[in-house]
Each structure stands twice: as structure tokens, then as C-alpha cells.
Backbone as JSON, one array per atom type, in Angstrom:
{
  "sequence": "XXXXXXXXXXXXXXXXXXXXXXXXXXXXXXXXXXXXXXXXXXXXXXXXXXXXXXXXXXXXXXXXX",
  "N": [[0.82, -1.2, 0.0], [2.04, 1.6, 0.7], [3.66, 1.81, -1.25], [2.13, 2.27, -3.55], [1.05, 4.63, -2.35], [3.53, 6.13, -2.68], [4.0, 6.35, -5.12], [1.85, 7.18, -6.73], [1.66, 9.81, -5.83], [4.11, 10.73, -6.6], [4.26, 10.51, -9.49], [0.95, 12.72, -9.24], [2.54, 15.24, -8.33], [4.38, 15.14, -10.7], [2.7, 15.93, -12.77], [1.39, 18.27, -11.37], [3.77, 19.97, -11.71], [4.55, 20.06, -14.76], [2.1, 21.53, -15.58], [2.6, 23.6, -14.64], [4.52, 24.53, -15.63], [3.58, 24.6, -18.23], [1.77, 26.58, -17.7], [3.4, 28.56, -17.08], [5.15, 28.94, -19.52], [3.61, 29.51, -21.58], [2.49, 31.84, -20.56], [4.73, 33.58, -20.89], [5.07, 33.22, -23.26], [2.94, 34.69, -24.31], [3.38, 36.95, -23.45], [5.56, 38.26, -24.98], [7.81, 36.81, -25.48], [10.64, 35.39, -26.73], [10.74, 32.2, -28.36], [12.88, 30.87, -27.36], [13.54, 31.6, -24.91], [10.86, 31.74, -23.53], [11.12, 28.8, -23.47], [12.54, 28.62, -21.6], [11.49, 29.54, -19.29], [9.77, 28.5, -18.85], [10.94, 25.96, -17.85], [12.48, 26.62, -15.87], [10.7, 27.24, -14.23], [9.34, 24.8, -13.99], [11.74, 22.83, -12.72], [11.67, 24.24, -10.07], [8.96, 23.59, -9.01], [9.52, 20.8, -8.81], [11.55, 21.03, -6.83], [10.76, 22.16, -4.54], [8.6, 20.65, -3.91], [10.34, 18.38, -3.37], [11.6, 19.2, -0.93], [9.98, 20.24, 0.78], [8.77, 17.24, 1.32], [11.13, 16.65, 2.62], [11.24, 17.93, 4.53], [9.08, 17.3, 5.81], [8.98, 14.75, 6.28], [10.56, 13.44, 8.9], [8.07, 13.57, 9.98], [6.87, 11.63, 9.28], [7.75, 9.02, 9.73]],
  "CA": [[0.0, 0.0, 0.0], [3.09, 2.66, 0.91], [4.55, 2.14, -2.86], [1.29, 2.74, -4.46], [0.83, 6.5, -2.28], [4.11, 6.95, -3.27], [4.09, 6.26, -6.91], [0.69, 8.22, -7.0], [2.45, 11.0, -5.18], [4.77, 11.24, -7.46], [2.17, 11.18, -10.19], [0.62, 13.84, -8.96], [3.75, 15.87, -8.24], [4.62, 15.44, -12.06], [1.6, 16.5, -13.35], [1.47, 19.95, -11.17], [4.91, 20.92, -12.41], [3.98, 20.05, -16.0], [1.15, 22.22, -15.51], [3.02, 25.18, -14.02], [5.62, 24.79, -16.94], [3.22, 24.79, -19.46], [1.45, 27.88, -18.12], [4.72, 29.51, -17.15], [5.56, 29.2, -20.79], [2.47, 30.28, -22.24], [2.51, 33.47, -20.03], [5.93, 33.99, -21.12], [5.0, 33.66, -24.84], [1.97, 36.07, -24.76], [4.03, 38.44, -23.23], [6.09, 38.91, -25.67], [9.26, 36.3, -25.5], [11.2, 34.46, -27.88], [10.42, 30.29, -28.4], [13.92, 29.79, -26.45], [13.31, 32.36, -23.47], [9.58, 30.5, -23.38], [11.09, 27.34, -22.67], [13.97, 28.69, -20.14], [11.26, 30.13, -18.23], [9.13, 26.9, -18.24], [12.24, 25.15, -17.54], [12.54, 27.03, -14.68], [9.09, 26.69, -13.55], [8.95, 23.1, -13.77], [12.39, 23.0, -11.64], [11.34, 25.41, -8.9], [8.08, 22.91, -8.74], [9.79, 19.92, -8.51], [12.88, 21.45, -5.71], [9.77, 22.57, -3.65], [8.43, 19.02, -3.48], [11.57, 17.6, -2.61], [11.77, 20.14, -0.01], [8.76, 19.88, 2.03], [9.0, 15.97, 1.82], [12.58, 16.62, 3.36], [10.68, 18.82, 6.02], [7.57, 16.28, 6.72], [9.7, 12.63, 6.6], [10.52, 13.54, 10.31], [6.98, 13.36, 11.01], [5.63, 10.9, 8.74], [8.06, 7.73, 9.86]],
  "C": [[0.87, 1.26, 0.0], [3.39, 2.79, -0.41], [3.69, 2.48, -3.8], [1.21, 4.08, -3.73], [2.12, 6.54, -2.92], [4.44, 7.23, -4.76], [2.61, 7.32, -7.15], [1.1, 9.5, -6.49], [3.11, 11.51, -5.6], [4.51, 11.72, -8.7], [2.08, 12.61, -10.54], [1.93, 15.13, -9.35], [4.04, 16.58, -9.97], [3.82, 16.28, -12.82], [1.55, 18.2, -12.98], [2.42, 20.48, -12.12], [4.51, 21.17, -13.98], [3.33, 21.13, -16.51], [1.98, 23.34, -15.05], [4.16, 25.15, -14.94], [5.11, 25.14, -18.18], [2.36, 26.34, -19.34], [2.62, 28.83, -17.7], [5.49, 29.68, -19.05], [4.67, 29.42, -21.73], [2.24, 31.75, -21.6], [3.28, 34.2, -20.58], [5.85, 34.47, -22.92], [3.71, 34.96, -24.92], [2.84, 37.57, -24.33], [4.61, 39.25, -24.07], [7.3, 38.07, -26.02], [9.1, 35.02, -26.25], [11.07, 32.75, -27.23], [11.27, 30.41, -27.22], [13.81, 30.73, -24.87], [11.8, 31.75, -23.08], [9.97, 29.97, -22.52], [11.99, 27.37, -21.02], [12.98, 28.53, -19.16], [10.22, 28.94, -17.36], [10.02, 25.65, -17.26], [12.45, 25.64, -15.52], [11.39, 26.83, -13.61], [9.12, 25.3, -13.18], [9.74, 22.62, -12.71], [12.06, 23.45, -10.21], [10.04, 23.89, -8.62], [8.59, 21.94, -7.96], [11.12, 19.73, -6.69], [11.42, 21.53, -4.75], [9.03, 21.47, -3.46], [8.94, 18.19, -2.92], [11.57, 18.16, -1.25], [10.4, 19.88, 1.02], [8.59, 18.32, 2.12], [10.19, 15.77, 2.98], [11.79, 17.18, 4.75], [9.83, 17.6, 6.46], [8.03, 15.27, 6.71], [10.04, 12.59, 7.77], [9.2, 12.98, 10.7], [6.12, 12.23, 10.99], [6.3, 9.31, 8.73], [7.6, 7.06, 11.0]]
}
């Protein structure tokens, strides 16, 4: 049961960032910026998502063994 939350957890996880990459790089293009500044900024987005996941797991695995 533990390896299915965490495979669905992760899942999940993927999916947000995805989602915050694809509208971080659709914001980025209406604005005004070039294909390859787009993707940086998605790039970045999707990163930042995924560090901030890692990160509060790192914080809550204290509480949750």
C-alpha cells in the first residue's frame, strides 16, 4: 500500500509541475518572449516545482516515519 501512495504522489507531483511549466511558458509567450526564453522560463518553472516538493518531503519525513 506505501509504494502505491508513493508512486501516485509522485504522479501527482509530475503533473502539477507540468502544468506550471506549461502555463509559465504560455505566459511567457503572450508576453512577448522568444520560443527559447519561453522554454527557459518553463524550464525554470517546472524546476522550482519539482525542488519545492523535494523540499517539504525533506521537512515532513521527520513526522511521517
Amino acid at each position: 500500500m506505501t509504494v502505491a501512495i508513493v508512486l501516485l504522489t509522485i504522479a501527482v507531483v509530475a503533473v502539477v509541475a507540468l502544468l506550471v511549466a506549461v502555463g509559465a511558458g504560455m505566459l511567457a509567450r503572450i508576453d512577448g518572449a522568444t520560443w527559447p526564453s519561453a522554454l527557459t522560463r518553463a524550464a525554470g518553472a517546472f524546476t522550482a516545482v519539482l525542488i519545492l516538493a523535494a523540499t517539504v518531503t525533506a521537512a515532513l519525513s521527520p513526522f511521517l516515519t
